[in-house]
C-alpha positions as CSV (number, residue, x, y, z in Angstrom):
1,X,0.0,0.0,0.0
2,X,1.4,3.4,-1.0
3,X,1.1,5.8,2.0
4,X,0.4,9.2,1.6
5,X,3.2,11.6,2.2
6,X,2.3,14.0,5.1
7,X,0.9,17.9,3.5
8,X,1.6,20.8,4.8
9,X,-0.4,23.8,4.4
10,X,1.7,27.3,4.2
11,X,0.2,30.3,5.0
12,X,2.2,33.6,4.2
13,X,1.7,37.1,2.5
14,X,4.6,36.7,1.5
15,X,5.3,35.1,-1.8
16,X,8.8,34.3,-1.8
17,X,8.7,33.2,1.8
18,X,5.6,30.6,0.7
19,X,7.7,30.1,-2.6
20,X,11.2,28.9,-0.6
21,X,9.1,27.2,2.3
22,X,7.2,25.0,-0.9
23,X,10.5,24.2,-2.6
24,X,12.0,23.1,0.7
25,X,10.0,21.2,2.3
26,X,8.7,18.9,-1.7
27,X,12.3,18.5,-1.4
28,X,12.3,16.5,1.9
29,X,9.2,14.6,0.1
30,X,6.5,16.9,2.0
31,X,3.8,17.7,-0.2
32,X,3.2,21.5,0.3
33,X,-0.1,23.5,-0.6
34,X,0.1,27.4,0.2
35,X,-2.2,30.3,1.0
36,X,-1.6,34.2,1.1
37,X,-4.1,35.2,3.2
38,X,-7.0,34.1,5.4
39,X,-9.9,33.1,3.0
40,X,-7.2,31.5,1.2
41,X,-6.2,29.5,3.6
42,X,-10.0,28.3,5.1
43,X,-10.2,27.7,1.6
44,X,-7.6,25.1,1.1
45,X,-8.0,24.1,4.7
46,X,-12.0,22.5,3.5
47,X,-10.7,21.3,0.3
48,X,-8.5,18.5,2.0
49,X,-7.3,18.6,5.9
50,X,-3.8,19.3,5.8
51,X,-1.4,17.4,8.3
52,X,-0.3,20.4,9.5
53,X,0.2,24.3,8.8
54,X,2.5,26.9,9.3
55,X,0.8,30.3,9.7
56,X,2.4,33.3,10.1
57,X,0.3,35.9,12.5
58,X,0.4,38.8,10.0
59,X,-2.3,38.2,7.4
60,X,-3.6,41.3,5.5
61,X,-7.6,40.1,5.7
62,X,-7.5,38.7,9.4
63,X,-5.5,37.8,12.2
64,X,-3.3,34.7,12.7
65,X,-4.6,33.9,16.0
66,X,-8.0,33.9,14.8
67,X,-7.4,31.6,11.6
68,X,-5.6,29.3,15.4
69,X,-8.5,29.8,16.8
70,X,-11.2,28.5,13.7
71,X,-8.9,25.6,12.8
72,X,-7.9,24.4,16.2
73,X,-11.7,24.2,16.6
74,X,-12.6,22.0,12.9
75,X,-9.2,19.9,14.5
76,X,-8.1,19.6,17.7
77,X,-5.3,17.4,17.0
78,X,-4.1,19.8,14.3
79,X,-0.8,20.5,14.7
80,X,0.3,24.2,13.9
81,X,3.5,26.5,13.8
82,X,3.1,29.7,13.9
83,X,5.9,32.3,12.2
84,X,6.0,35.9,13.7
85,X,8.5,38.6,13.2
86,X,11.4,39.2,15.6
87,X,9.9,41.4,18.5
88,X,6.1,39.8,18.5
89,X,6.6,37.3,21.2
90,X,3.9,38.2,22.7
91,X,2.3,37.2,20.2
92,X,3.6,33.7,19.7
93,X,3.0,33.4,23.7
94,X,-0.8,33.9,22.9
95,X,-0.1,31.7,19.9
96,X,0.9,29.1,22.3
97,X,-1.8,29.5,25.1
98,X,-4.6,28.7,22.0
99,X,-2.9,25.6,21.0
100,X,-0.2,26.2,18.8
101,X,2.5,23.7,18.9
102,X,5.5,25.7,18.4
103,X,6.7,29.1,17.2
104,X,9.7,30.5,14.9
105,X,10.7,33.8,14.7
106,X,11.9,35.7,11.6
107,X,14.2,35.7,9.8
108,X,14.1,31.8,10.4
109,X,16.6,28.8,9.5
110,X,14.6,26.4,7.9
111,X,16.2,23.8,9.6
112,X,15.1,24.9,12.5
113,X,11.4,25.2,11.0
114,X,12.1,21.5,9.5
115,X,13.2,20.0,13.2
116,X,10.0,21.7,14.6
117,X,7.3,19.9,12.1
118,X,9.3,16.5,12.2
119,X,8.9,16.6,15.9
120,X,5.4,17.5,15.5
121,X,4.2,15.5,12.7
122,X,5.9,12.1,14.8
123,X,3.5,13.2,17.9
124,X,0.9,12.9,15.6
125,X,1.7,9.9,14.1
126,X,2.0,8.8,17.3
127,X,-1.6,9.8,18.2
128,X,-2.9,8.3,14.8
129,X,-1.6,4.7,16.1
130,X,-2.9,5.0,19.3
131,X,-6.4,5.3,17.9
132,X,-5.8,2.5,15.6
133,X,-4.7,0.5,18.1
134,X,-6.9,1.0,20.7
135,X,-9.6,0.0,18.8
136,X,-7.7,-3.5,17.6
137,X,-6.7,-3.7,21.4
138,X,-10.4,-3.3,22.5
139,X,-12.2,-5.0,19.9
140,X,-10.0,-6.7,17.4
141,X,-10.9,-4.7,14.6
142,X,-10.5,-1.3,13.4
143,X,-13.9,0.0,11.9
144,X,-14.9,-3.5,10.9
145,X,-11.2,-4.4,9.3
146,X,-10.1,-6.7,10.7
147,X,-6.0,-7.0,11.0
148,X,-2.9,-6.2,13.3
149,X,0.3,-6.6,10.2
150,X,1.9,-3.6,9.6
151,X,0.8,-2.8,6.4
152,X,-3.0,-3.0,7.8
153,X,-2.0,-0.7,10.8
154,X,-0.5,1.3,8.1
155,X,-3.8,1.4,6.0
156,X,-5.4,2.2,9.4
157,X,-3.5,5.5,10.2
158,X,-4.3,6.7,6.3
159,X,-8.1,6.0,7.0
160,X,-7.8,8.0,10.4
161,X,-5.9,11.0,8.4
162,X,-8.1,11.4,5.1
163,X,-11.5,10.6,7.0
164,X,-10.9,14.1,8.2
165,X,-11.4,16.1,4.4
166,X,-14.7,15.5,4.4
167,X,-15.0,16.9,0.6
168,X,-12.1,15.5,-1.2
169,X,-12.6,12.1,-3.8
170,X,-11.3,8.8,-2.9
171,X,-10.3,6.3,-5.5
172,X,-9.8,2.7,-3.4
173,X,-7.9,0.0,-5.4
174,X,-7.1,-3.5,-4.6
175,X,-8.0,-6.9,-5.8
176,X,-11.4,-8.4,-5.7
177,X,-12.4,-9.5,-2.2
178,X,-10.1,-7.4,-0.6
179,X,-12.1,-5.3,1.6
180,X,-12.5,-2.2,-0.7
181,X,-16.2,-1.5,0.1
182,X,-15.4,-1.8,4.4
183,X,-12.5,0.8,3.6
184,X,-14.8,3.2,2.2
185,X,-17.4,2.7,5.0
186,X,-14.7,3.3,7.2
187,X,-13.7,6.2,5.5
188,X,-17.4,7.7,5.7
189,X,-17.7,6.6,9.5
190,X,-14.7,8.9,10.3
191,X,-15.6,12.1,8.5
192,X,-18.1,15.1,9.3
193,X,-20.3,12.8,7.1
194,X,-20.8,10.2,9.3
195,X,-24.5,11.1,10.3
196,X,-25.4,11.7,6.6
197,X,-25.7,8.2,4.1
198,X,-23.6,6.1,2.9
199,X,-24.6,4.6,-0.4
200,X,-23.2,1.9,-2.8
201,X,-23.9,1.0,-5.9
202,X,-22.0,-1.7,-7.9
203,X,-21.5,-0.2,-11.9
204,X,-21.1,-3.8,-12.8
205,X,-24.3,-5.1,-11.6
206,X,-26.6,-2.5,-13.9
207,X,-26.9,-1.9,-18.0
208,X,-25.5,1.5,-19.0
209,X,-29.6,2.8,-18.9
210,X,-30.0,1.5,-15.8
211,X,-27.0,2.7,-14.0
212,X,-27.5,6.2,-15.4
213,X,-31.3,6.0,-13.7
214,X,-30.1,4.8,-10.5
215,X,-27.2,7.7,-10.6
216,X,-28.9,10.6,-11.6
217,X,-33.0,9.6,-11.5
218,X,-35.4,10.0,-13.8
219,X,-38.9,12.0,-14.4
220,X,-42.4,10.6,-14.8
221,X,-42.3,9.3,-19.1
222,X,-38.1,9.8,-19.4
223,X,-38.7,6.2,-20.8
224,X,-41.1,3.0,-21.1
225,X,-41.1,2.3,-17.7
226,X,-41.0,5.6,-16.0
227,X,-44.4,5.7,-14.6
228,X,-43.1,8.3,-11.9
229,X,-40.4,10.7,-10.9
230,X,-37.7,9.1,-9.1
231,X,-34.8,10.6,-7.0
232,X,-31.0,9.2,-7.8
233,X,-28.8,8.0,-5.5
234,X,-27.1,11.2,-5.5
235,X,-30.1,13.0,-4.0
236,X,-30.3,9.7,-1.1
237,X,-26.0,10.4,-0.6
238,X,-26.7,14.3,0.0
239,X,-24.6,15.3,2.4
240,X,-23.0,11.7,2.9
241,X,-21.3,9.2,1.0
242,X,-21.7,7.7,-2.6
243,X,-19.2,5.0,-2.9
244,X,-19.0,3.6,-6.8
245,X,-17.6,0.1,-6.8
246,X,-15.9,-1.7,-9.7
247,X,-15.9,2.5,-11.3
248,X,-14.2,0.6,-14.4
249,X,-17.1,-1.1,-15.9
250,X,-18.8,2.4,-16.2
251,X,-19.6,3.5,-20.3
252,X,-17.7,6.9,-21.6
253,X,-21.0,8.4,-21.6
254,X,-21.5,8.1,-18.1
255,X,-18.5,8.8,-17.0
256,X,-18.6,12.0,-18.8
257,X,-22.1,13.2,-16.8
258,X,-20.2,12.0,-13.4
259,X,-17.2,14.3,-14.4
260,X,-20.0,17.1,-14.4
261,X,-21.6,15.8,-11.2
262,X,-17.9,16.3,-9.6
263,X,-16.6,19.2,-10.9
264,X,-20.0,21.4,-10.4
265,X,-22.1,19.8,-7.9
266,X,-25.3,19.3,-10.0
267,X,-27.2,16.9,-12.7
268,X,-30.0,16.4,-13.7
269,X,-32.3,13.9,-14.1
270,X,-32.6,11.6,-17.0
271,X,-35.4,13.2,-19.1
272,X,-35.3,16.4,-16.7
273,X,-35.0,19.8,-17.5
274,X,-33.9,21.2,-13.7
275,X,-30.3,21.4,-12.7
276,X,-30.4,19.8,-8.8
277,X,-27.6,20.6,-6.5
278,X,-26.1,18.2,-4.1
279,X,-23.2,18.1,-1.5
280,X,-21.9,14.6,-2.0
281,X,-18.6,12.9,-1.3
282,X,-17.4,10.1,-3.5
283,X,-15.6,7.3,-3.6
284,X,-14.7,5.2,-6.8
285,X,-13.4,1.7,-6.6
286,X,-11.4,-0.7,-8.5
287,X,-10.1,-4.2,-8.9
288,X,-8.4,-3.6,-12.3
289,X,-6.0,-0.7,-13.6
290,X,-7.9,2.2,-13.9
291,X,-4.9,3.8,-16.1
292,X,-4.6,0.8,-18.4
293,X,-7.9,1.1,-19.3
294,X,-7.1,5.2,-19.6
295,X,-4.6,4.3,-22.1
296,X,-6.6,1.9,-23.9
297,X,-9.3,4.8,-24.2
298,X,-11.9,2.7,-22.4
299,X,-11.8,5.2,-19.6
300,X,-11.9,9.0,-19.1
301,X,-8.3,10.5,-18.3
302,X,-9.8,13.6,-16.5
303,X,-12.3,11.4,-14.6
304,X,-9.1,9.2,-13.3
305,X,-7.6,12.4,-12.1
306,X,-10.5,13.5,-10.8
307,X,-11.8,10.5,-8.5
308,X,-7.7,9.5,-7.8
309,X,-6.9,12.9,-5.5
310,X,-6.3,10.6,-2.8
311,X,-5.4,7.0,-4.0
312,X,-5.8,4.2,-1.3
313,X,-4.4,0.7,-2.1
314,X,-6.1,-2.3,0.0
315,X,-3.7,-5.0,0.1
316,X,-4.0,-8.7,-0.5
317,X,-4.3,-10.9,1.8
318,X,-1.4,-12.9,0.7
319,X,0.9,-10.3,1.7
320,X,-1.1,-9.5,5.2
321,X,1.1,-12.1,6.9
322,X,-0.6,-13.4,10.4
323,X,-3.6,-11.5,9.6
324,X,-4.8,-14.9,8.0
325,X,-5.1,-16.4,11.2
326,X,-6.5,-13.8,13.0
327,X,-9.2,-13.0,10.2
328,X,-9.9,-17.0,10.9
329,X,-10.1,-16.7,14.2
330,X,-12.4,-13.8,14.2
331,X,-14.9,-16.0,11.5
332,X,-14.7,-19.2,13.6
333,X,-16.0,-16.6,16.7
334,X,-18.6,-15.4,14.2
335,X,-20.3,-18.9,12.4
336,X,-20.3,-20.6,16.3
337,X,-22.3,-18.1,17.4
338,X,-24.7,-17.9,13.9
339,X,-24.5,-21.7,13.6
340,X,-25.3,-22.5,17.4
341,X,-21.5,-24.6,16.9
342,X,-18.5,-24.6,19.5
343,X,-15.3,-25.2,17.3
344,X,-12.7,-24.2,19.4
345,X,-9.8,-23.6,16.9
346,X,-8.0,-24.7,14.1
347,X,-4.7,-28.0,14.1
348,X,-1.7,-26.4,13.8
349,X,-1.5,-28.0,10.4
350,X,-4.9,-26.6,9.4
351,X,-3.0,-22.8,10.3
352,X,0.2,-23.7,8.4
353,X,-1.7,-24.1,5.4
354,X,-3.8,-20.9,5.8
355,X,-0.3,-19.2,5.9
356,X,1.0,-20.9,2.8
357,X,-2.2,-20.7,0.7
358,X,-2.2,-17.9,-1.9
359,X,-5.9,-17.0,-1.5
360,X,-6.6,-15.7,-4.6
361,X,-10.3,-14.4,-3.5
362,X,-8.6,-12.4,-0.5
363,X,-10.4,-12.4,2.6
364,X,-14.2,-13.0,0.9
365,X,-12.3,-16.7,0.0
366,X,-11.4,-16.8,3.6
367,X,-14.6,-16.1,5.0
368,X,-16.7,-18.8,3.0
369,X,-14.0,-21.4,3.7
370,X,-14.6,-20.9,7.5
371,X,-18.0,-21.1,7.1
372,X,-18.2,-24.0,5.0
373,X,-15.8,-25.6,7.4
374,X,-18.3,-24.3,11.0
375,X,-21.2,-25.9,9.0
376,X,-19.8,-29.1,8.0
377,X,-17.5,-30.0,10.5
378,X,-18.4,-32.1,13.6
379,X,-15.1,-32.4,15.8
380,X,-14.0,-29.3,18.1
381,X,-11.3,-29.0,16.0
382,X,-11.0,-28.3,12.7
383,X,-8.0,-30.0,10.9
384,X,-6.6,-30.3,7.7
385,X,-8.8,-32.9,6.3
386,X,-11.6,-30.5,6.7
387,X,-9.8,-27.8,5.0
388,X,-11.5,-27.5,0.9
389,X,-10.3,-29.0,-1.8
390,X,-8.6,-25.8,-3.2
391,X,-6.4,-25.3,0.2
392,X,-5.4,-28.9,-0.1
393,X,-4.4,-29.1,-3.8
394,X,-2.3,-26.4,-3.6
395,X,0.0,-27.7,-0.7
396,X,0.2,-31.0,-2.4
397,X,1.4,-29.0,-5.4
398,X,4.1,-27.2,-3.6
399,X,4.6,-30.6,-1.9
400,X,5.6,-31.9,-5.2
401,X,7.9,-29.7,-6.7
402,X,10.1,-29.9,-2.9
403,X,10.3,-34.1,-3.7
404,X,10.6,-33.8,-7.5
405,X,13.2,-35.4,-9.2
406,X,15.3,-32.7,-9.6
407,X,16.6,-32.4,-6.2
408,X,19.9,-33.3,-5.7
409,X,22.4,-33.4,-2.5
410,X,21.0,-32.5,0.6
411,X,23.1,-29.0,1.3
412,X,22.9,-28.1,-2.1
413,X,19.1,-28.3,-2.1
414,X,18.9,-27.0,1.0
415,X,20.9,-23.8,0.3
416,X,18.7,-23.2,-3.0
417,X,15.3,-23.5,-1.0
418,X,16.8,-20.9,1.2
419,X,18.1,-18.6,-1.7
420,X,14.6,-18.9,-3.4
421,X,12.7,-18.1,0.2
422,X,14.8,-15.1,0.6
423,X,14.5,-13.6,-3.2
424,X,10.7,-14.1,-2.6
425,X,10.5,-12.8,1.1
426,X,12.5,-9.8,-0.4
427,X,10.3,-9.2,-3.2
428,X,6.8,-9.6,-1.1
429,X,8.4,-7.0,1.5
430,X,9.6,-4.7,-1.1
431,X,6.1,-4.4,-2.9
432,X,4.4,-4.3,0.1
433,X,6.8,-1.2,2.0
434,X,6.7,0.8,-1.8
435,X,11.0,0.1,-2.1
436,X,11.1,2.0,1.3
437,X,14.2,0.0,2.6
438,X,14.2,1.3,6.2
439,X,10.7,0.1,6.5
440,X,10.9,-3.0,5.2
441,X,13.8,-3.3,6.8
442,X,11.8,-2.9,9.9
443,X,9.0,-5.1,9.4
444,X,12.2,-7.5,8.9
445,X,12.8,-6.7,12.3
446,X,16.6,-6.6,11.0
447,X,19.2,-3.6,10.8
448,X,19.3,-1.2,7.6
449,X,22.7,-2.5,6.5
450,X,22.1,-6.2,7.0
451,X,18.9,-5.4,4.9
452,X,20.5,-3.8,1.9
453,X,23.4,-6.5,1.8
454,X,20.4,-9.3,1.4
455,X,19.1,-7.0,-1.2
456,X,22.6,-6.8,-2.7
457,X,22.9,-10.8,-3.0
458,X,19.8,-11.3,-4.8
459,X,20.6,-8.1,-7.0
460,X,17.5,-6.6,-5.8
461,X,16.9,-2.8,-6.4
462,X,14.8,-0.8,-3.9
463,X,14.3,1.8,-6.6
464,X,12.7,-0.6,-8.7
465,X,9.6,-1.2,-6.4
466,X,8.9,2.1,-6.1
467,X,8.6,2.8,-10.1
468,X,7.5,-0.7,-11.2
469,X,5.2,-2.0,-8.4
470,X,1.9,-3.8,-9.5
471,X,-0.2,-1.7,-12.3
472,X,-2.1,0.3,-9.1
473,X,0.9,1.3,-7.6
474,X,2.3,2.3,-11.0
475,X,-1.3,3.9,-11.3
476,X,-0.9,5.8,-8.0
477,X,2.9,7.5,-9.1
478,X,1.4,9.0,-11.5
479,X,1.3,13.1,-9.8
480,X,-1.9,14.5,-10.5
481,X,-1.8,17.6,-13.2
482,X,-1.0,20.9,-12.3
């Protein structure tokens, strides 16, 4: 999953000061949006929540402290630094006393500045887990996902930080099964929208006629069957939520009138005459490249720019580690209690092949097989034998090519199972951490250097994962036009 770098909003009269802060801090991989003045700023402040702001105190349409004041009371846990002029303490002291988190004073050493939002920005990632965690710790799930790897943990911070721009489009990609609909619910539960709808609608499911009619409506005699005026499921999501699953297998002509439905806030019905307005957040899904199918003109380029402002990847189960067992676990909690059962847990052989199975159908796959397994079996534990067919297959295939003829002395072999675990272990946690070494390195639970001389046996490059990931990721490096 590609994590979004943290944004900093700037907000300075001065251009050349909002010009060097901007070129600074994109260089130490921030991204930076910038304001001159107050409306500006509330401005970019509702278009999407930065992480944090800098804000100098002189503004020529308001005060500083107010524009403290308004934002520290949209986000409490927004972390800002004010910048005042040499000789204004007092007003960085009254800065401070309203919740600012720190103060420079100009002229300023942007290291200085930098050391000040690092600090601040790690207390708030640091408040971002807790949340996360406390609610895996207390219930074993965060906003019904279910998972404690680090890449889910990772997923949950960037839920807890974009559920907080309440306006801005989401476009959610992973493969089928994967969880992408629960992300988005998610998503809605933690923003202002959370009392307003959440609606979903799958563009697979409907003919291009019929999708267009559930979208946008219709009028009394738009068509054959229109024997009254019906409200879209734009209208139901006002104020709320519209979440557009598999957003792929939507025509050109659609797409077209959703563009419009994005950029200006109003439609119309089909066969109306009446421009409605709504206030409507959405989010797209996708289990297929959205910019392969950009490129093979089967899908709007300023539509995939438009729905991908924030791009979220759900990973695969495959590469959730553990999470298998405790997405099991959780299920086998579930079905007793549906089924009127009392399995009490799975062999340790029935576990090792959960962990060695591919599961192609992600955590949807997972879920059936427990309750097929909760239905049909009759024993307190569930073992192997009562694992599907599938499961099985596939470990008597890898069974076979471990004892096929081909294997020679035992160290030999030995030492090529090991070189072949280690090239694919590398490549898993390179896809998985985006080539970010001292991450992955990390999860590894192994020192930097010892890391990159494993990558240097196996001739693996770090720079390679973060340009040539899966088709998504190489979907979500692409920087959105100017």
């Amino acid at each position: 999953m590609l994590t979004r770098p943290r944004q900093v909003l700037i907000v300075d009269d001065e251009e050349n000061i909002r010009k060097f802060l901007a070129k600074s801090l994109q260089r130490e991989k921030f991204e930076v949006r910038a304001a001159g003045n107050g409306a500006e700023a509330y401005h970019q402040f509702e278009k999407e929540r930065p992480d944090l702001v800098v804000l100098d105190v002189r503004l020529p349409d308001t005060n500083g402290i107010e524009i403290l004041r308004n934002l520290r009371r949209r986000d409490a846990d927004l972390p800002i630094i004010i910048v005042t002029a040499f000789g204004e303490i007092r007003l960085a002291v009254e800065a401070m006393r309203e919740g600012a988190f720190d103060f420079v004073a100009k002229p300023f050493d942007f290291n200085t500045l930098l050391r000040s939002i690092e600090k601040a920005l790690q207390i708030l990632t640091m408040k971002e887990e807790l949340t996360a965690l406390r609610s895996v710790w207390e219930r074993g799930q965060y906003m019904g996902l279910i998972g404690q790897s680090p890449i889910m943990m990772d997923l949950f911070r960037t839920i807890e930080r974009i559920g907080k721009s309440s306006s801005t489009t989401i476009l959610i990609s992973g493969e089928t099964g994967s969880g992408k609909e629960v992300v988005a619910r998610a998503i809605h539960e933690k923003s202002e929208r959370a009392e307003a709808p959440f609606v979903a609608v799958n563009c697979a499911t409907l003919d291009d006629h019929l999708l267009e009619s559930e979208l946008f409506g219709h009028i009394r005699g738009a068509f054959t069957d229109a024997k009254s005026n019906k409200p879209g499921l734009f209208e139901v999501a006002d104020h709320g939520t519209l979440f557009l699953d598999e957003i792929a297998e939507m025509d050109l002509r659609l797409q077209a009138k959703l563009l419009r439905v994005l950029e200006d806030k109003t439609f119309r019905r089909v066969g109306g005459t009446r421009d409605i307005q709504v206030d409507v957040r959405v989010i797209a899904a996708s289990n297929v490249s959205l910019m392969e199918r950009v490129r093979n003109n089967r899908f709007r380029e300023d539509l995939y720019y438009r729905l991908s402002v924030i791009p979220v990847h759900v990973p695969p189960l495959r590469e959730r580690g553990d999470d298998v067992l405790v997405l099991a676990d959780t299920f086998l909690k579930r079905y007793n209690h549906e089924f009127s059962r009392n399995i009490v847990t799975f062999s340790n052989d029935a576990k090792e092949a959960f962990l060695s199975y591919h599961w192609p159908g992600n955590v949807r796959e997972l879920r059936n097989a427990v309750e097929r397994m909760v239905l049909l079996e009759d024993k307190e534990i569930i073992d192997k034998d009562s694992l599907p067919e599938g499961i099985l297959r596939a470990r008597k295939t890898r069974a076979v090519e471990i004892s096929g003829e081909n294997i020679g002395p035992f160290a030999t072999t030995k030492s090529q199972f090991i070189d072949s675990f280690e090239k694919q272990y590398l490549d898993s946690l390179l896809r998985a951490c985006q080539g970010n070494v001292t991450r992955a390195a990390t999860v590894a639970d192994m020192d930097r250097s010892s890391f990159q001389r494993l990558l240097r046996k196996h001739s693996l490059s770090s720079e390679s994962y973060r340009l040539e990931g899966s088709q998504e990721e190489k979907d979500k490096a692409i920087p959105s036009p100017a």
